[in-house]
C-alpha atoms as an extended CHARMM CRD file, in Angstrom:
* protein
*
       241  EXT
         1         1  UNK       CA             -3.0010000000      -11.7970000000       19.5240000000  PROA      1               0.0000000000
         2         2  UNK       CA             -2.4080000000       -8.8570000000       16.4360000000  PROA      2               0.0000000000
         3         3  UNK       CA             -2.3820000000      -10.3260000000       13.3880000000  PROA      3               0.0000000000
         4         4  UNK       CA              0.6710000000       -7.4020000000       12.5810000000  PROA      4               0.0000000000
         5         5  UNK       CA              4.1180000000       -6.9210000000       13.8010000000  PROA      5               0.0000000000
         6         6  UNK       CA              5.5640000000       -2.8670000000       13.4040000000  PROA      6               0.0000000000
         7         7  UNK       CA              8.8270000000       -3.4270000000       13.9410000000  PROA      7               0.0000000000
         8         8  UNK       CA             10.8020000000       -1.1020000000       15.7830000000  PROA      8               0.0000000000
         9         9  UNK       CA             13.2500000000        0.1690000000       12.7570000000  PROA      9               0.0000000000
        10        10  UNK       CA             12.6140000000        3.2050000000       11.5190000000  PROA      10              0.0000000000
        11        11  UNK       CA             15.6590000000        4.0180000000        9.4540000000  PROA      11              0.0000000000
        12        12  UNK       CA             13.6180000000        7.3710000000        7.6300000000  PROA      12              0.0000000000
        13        13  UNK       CA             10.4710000000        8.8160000000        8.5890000000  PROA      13              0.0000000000
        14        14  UNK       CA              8.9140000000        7.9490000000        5.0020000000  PROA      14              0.0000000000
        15        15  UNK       CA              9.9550000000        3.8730000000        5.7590000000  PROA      15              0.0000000000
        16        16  UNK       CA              7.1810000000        2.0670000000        6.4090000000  PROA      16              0.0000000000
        17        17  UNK       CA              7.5260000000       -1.6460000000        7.4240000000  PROA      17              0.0000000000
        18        18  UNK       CA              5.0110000000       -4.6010000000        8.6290000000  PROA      18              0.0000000000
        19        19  UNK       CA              5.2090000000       -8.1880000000        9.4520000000  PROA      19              0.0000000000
        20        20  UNK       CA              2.0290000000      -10.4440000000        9.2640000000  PROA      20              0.0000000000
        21        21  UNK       CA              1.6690000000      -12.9170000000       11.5690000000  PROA      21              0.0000000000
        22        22  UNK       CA             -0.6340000000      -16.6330000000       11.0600000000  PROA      22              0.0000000000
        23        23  UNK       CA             -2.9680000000      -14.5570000000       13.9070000000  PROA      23              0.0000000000
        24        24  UNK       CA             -6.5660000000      -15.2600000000       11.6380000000  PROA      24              0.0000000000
        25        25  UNK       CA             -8.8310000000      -17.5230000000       10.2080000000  PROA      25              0.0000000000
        26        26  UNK       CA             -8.3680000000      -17.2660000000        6.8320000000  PROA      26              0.0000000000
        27        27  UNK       CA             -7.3730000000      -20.7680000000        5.7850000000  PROA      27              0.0000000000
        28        28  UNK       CA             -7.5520000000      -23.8880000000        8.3300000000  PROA      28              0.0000000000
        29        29  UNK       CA             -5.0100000000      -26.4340000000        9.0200000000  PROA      29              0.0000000000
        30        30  UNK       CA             -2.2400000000      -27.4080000000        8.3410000000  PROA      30              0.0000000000
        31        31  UNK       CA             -1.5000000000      -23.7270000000        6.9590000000  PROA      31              0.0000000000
        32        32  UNK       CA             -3.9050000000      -22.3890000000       10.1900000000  PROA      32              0.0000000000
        33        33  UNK       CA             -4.5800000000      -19.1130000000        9.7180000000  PROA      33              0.0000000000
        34        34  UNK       CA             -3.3760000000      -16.1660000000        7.2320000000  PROA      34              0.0000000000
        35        35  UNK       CA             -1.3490000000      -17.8900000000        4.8250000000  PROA      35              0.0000000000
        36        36  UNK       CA             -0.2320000000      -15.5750000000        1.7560000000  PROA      36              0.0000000000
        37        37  UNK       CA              1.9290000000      -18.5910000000       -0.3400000000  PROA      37              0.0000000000
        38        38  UNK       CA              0.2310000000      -19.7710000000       -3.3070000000  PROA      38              0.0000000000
        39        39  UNK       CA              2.4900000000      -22.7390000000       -3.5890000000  PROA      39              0.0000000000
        40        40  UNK       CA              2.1490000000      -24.4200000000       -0.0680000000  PROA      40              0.0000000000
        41        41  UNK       CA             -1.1570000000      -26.5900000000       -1.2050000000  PROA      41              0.0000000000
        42        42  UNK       CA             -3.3690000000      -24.0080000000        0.3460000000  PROA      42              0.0000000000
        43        43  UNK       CA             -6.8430000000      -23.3360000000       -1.7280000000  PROA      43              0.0000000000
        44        44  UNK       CA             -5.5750000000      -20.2210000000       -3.9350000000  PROA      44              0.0000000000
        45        45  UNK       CA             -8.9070000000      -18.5290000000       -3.4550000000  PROA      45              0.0000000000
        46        46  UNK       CA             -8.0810000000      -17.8690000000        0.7040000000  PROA      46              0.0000000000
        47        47  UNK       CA             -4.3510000000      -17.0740000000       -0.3960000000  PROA      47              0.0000000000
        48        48  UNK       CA             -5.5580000000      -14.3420000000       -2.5900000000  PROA      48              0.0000000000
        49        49  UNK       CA             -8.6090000000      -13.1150000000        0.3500000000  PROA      49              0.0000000000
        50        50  UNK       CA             -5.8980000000      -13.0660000000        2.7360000000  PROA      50              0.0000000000
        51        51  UNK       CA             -3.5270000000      -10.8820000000        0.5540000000  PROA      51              0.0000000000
        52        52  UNK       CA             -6.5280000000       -8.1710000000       -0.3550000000  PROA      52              0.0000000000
        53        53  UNK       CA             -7.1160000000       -7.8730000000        3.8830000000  PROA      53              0.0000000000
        54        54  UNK       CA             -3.2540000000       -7.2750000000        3.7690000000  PROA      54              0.0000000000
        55        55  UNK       CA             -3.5360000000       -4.3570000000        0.6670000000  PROA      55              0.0000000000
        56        56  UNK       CA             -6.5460000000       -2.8430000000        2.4720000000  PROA      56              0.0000000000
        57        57  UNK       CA             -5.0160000000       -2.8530000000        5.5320000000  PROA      57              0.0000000000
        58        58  UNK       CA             -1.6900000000       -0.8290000000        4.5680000000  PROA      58              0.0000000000
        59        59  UNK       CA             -4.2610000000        1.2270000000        2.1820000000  PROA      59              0.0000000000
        60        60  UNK       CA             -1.4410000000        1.7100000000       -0.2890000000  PROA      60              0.0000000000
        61        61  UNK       CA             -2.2850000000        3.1790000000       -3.9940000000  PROA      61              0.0000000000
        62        62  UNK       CA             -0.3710000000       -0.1100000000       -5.3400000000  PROA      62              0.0000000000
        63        63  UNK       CA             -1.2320000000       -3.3880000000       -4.3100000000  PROA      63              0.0000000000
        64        64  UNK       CA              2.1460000000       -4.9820000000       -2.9900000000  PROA      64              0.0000000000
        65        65  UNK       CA              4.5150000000       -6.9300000000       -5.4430000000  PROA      65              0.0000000000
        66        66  UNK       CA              4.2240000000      -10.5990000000       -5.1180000000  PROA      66              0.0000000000
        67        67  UNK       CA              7.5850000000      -12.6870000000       -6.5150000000  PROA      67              0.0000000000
        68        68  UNK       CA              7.3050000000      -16.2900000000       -6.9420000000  PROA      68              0.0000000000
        69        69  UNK       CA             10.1380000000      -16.9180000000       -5.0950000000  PROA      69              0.0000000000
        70        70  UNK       CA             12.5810000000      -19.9280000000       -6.3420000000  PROA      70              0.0000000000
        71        71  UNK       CA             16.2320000000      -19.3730000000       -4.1070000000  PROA      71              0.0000000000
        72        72  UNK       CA             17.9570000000      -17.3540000000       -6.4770000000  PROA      72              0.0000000000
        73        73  UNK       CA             19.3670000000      -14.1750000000       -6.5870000000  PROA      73              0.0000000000
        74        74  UNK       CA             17.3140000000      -12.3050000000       -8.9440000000  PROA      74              0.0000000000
        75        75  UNK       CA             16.2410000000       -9.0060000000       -7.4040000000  PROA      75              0.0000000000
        76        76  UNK       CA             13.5100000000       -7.2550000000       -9.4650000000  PROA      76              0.0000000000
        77        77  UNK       CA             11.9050000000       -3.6810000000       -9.5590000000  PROA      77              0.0000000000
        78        78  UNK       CA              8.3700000000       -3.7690000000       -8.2400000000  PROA      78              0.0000000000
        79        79  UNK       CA              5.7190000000       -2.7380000000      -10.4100000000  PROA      79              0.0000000000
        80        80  UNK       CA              6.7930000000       -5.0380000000      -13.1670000000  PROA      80              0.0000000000
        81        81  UNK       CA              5.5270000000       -8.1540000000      -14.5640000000  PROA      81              0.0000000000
        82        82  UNK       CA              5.3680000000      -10.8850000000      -12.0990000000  PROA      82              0.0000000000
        83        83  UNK       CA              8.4460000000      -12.7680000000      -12.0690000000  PROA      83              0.0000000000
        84        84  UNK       CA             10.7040000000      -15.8890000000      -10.3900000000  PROA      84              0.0000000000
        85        85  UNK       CA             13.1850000000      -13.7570000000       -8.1730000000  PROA      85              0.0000000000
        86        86  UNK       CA             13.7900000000      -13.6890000000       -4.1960000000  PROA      86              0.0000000000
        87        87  UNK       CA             13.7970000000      -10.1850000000       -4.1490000000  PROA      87              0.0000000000
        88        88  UNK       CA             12.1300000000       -6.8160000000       -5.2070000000  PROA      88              0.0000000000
        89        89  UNK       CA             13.0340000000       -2.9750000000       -4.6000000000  PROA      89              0.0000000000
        90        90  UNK       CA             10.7590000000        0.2320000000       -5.1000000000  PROA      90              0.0000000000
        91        91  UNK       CA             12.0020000000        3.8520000000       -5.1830000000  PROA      91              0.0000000000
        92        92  UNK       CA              8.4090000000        4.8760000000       -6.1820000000  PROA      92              0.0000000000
        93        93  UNK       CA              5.6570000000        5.7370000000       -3.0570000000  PROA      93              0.0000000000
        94        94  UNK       CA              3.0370000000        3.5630000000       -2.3500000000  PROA      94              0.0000000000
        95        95  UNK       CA              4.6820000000        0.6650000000       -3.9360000000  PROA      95              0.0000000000
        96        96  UNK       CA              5.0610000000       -2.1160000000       -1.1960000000  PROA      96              0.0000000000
        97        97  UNK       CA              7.6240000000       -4.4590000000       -1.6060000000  PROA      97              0.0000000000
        98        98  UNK       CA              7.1170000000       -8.3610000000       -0.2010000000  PROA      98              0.0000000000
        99        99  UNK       CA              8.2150000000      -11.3230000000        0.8860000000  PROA      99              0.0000000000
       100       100  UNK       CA              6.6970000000      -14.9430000000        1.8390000000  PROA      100             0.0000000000
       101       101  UNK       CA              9.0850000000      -16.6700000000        4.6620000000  PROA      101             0.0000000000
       102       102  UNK       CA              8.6410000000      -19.6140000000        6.9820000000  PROA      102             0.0000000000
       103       103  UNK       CA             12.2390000000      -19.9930000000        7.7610000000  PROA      103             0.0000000000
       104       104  UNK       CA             14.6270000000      -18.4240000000        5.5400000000  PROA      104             0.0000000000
       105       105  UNK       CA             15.4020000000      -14.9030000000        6.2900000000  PROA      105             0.0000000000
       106       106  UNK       CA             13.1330000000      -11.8930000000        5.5670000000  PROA      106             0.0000000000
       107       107  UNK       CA             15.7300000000       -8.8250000000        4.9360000000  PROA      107             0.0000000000
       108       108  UNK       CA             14.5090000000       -5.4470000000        4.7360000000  PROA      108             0.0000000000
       109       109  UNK       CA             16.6470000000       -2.5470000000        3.2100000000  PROA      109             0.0000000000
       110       110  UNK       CA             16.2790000000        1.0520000000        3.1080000000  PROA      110             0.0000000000
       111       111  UNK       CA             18.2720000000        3.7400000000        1.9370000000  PROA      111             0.0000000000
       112       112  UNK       CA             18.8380000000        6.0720000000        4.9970000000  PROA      112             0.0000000000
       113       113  UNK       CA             18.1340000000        9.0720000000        2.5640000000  PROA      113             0.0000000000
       114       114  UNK       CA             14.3430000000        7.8340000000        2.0920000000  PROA      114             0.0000000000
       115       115  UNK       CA             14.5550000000        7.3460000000       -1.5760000000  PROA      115             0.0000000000
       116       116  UNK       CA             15.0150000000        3.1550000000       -1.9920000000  PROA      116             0.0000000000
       117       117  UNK       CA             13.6490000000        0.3380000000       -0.4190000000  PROA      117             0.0000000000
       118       118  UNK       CA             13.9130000000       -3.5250000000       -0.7780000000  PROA      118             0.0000000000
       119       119  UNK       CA             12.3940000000       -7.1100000000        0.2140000000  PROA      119             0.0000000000
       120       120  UNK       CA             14.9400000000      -10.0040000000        0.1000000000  PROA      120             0.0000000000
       121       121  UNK       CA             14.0630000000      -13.6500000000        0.5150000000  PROA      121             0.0000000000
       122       122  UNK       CA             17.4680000000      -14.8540000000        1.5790000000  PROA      122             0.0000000000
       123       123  UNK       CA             17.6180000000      -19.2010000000        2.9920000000  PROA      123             0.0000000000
       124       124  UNK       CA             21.2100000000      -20.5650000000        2.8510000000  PROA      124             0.0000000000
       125       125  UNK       CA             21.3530000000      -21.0070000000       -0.8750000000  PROA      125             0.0000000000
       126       126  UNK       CA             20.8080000000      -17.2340000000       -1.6260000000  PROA      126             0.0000000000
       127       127  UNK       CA             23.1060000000      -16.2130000000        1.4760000000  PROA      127             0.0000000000
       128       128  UNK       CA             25.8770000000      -18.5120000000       -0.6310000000  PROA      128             0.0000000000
       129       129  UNK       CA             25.0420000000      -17.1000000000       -3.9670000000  PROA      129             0.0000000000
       130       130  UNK       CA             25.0720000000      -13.3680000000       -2.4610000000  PROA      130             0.0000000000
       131       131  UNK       CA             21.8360000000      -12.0490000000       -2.8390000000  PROA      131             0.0000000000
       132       132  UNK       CA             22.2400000000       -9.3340000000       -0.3350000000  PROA      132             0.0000000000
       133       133  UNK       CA             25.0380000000       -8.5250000000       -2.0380000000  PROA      133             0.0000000000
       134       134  UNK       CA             23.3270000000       -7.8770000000       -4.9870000000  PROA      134             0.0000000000
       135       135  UNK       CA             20.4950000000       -5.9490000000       -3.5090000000  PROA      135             0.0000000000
       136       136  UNK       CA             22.8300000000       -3.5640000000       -1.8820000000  PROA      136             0.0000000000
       137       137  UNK       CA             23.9110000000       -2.9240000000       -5.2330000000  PROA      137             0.0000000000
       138       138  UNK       CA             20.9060000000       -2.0030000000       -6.6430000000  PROA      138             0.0000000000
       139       139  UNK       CA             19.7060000000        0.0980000000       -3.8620000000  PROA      139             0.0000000000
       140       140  UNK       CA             22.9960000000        1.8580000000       -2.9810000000  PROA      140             0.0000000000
       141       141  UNK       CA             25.6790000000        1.9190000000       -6.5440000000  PROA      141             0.0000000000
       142       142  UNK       CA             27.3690000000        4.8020000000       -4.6740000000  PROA      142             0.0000000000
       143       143  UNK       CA             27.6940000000        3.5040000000       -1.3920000000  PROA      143             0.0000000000
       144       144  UNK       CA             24.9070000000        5.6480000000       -0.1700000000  PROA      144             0.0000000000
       145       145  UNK       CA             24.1970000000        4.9350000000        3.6160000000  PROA      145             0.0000000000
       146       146  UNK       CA             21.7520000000        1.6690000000        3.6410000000  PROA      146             0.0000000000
       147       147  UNK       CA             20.2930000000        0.0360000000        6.6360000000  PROA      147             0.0000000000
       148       148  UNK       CA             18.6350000000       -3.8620000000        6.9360000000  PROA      148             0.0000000000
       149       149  UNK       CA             16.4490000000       -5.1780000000        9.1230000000  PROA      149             0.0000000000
       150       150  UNK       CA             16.3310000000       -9.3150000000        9.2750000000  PROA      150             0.0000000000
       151       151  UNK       CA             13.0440000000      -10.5890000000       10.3080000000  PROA      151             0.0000000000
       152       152  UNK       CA             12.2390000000      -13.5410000000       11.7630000000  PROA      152             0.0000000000
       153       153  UNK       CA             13.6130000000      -16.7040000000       10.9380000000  PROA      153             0.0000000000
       154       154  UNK       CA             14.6920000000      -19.8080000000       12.1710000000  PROA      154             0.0000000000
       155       155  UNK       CA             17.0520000000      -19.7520000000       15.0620000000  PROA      155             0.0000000000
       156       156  UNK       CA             20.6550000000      -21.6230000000       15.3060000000  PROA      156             0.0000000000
       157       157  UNK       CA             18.7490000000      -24.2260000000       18.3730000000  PROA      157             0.0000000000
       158       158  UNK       CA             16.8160000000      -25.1150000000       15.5960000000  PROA      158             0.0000000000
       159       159  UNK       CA             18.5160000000      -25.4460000000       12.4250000000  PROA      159             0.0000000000
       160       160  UNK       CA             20.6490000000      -28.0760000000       12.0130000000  PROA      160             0.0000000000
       161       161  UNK       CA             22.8010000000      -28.2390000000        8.6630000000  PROA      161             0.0000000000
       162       162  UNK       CA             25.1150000000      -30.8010000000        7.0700000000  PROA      162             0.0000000000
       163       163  UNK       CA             28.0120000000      -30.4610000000        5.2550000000  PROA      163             0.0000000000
       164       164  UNK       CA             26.7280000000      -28.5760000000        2.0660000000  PROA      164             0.0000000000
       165       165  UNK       CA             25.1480000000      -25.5790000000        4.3810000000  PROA      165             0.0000000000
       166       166  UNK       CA             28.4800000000      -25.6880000000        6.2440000000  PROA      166             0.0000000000
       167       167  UNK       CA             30.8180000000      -25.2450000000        3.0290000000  PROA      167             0.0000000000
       168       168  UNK       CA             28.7040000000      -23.0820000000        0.8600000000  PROA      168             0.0000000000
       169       169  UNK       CA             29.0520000000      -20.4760000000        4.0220000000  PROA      169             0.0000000000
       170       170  UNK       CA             31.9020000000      -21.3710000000        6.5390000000  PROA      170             0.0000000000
       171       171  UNK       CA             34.7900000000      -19.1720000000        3.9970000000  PROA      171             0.0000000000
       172       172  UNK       CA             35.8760000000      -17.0680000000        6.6210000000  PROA      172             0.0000000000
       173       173  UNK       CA             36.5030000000      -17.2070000000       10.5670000000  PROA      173             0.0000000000
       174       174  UNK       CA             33.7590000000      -14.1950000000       11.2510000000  PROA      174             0.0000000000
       175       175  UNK       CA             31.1020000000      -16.9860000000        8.7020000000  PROA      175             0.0000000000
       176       176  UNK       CA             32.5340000000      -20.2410000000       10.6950000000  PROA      176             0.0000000000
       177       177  UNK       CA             31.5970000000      -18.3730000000       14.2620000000  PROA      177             0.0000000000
       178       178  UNK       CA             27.7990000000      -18.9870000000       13.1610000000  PROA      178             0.0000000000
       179       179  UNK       CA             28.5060000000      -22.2230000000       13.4020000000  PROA      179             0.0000000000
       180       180  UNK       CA             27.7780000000      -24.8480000000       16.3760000000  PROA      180             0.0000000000
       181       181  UNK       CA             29.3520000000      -28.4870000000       15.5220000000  PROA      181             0.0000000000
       182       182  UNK       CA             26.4480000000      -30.7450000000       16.7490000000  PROA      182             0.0000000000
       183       183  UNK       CA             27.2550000000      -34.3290000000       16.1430000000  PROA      183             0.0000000000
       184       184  UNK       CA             29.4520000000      -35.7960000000       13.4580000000  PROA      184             0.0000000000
       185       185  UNK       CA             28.9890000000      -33.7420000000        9.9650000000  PROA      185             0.0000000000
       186       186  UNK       CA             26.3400000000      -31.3050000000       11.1820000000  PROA      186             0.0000000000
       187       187  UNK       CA             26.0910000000      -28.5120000000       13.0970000000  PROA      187             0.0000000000
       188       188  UNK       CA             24.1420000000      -26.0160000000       14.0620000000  PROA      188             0.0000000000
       189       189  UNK       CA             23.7920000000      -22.6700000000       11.4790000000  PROA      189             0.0000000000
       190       190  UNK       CA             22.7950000000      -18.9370000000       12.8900000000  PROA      190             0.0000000000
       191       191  UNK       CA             21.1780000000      -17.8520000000        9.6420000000  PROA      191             0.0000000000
       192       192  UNK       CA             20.7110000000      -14.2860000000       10.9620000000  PROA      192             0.0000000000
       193       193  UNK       CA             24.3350000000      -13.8330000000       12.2030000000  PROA      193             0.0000000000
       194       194  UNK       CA             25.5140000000      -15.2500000000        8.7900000000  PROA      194             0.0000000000
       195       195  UNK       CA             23.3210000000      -12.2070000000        6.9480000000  PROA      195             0.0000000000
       196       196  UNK       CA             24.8900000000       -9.8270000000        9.4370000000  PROA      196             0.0000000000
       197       197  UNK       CA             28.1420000000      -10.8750000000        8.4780000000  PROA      197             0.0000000000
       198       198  UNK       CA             27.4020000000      -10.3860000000        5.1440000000  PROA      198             0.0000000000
       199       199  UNK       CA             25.6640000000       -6.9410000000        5.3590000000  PROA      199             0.0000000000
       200       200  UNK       CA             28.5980000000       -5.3890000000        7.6620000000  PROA      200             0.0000000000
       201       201  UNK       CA             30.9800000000       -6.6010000000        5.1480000000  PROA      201             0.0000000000
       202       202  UNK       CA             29.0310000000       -4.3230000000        2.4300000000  PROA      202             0.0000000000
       203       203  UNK       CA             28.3590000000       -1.5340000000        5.2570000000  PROA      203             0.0000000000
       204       204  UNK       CA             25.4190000000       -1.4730000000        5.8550000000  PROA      204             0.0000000000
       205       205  UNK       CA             23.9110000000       -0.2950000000        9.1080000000  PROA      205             0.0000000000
       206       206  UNK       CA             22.1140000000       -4.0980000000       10.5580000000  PROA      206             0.0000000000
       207       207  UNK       CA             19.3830000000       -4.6640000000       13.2490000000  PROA      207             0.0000000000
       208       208  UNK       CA             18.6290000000       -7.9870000000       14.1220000000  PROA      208             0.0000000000
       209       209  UNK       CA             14.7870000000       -8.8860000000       14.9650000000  PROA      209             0.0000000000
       210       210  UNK       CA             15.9140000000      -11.9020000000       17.0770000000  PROA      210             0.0000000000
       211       211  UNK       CA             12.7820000000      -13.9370000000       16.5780000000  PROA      211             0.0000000000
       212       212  UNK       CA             12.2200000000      -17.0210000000       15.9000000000  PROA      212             0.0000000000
       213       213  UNK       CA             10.1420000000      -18.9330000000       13.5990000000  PROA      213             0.0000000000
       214       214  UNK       CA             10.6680000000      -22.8660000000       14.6050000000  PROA      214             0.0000000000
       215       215  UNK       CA             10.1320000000      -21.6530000000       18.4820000000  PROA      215             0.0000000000
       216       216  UNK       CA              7.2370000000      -19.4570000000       17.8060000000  PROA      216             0.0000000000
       217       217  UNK       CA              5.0160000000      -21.1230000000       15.1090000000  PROA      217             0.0000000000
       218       218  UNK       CA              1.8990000000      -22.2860000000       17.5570000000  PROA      218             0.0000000000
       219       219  UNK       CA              1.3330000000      -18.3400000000       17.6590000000  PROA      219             0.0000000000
       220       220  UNK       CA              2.3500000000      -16.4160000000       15.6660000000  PROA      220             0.0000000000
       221       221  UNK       CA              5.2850000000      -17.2310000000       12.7490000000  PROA      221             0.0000000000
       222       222  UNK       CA              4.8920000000      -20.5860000000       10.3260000000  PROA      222             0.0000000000
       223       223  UNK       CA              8.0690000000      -22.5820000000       10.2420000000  PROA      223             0.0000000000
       224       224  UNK       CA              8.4100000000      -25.2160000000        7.1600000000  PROA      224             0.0000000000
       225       225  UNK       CA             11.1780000000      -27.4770000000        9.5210000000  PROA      225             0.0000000000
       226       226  UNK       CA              8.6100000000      -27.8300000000       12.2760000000  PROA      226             0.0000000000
       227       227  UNK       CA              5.5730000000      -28.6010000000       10.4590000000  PROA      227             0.0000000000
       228       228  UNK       CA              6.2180000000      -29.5620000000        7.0970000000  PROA      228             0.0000000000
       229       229  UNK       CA              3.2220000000      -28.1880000000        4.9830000000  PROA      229             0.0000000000
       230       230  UNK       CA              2.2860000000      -24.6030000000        6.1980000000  PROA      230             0.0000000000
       231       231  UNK       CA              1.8050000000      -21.3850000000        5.2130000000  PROA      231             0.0000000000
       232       232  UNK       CA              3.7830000000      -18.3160000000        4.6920000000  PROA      232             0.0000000000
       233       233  UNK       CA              3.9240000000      -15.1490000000        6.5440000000  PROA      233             0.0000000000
       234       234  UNK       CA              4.6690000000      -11.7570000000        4.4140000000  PROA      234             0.0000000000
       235       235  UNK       CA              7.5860000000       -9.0170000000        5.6730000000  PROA      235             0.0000000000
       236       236  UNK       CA              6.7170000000       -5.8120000000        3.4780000000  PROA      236             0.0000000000
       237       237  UNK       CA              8.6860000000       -2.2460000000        3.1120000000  PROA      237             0.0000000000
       238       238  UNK       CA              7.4740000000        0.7870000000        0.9690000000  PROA      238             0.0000000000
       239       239  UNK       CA              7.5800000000        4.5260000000        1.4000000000  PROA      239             0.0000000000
       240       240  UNK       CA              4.6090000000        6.2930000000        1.9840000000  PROA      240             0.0000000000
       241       241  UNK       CA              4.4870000000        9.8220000000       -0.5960000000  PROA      241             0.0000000000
């Protein structure tokens, strides 16, 4: 099996976008394969080989930003320092932006005029705290036209929340329709459709990848609620010059 996904989004011909999958030998179990998260107990030397295969693979001038990602909603430029933030956005070419998922949401922006792009690690705590809110601010201040792609994550069959999920996101009727009631104080969260709620809200133009991480982690995705210690995949987006 390919160790990369292309999506098929293409919201400007100079968008470029790729999904790794755990499809190599890189580390071995539990993170099994091409694991790019330096916190997830994996040896940091085959974190770091597996993220130069990734740079010389897209054969970009600038190696791709890494965040050390902490649930927030701090959205940083890429080429910067390294910093604590869930998300990063690039207007420059070459300059790959990235994210580490194995659950949460990987969201993908680009301005439809080909100028901005973004990365946006977004679980239920920076869905709440509006993350994507804040990235669409950054990439589009005038309402320029802005399209999202969310990646694969975990899917509503398999995420069951309790009552904190369910209040931090349930505000409105179109947020409490991603919601399943499954059993007495949980239920059962679509993370994706929450995101989409979001994103139409702030119009932007939203394809869903419809994959799942918890239902497809033996070959190709890592998913933290079904295994417990694992690896991360990486969703990236840059423009190419």
């Amino acid at each position: 099996m390919n160790r990369w996904l292309y999506p098929e989004w293409h919201p400007h011909p100079k968008v470029r976008v790729l999904v790794s999958t755990r499809c190599a030998q890189v580390s071995p179990p539990p993170w099994d394969g091409f694991n790019f998260g330096l916190n997830t107990g994996d040896a940091p030397e085959r974190v770091l080989a597996a993220r130069q295969q990734l740079w010389k693979h897209i054969a970009t001038k600038h190696a791709p930003h890494w965040l050390t990602q902490v649930h927030g909603v701090q959205v940083v430029e890429a080429g910067g320092a390294a910093a604590e933030a869930d998300g990063v956005w690039s207007e420059g070419a070459d300059q790959p932006c990235v994210v580490l998922t194995a659950d949460c949401l990987p969201v993908l922006f680009a301005r439809l005029d080909g100028t901005k792009v973004a990365a946006v690690h977004a679980g239920w705590r920076g869905l709440a705290q509006g993350i994507l809110a804040r990235a669409v601010e950054l990439l589009a201040p005038q309402q320029e036209p802005l399209a999202a792609w969310v990646g694969p994550a975990i899917s509503q069959g398999a995420y069951q929340v309790g009552p904190e999920v369910y209040e931090a996101l349930a505000s409105d009727p179109a947020a409490q329709a991603c919601f399943i009631e499954d059993g007495l104080d949980h239920w059962r969260c679509d993370l994706a459709s929450l995101a989409k709620v979001q994103l139409d809200t702030l119009g932007v133009q939203v394809t869903l990848s419809n994959l799942c991480t918890a239902t497809d982690n033996q070959q190709r995705f890592y998913s933290y609620r079904k295994e417990g210690q694992t690896g991360r995949f990486a969703s990236l987006i840059w423009l190419e010059p």
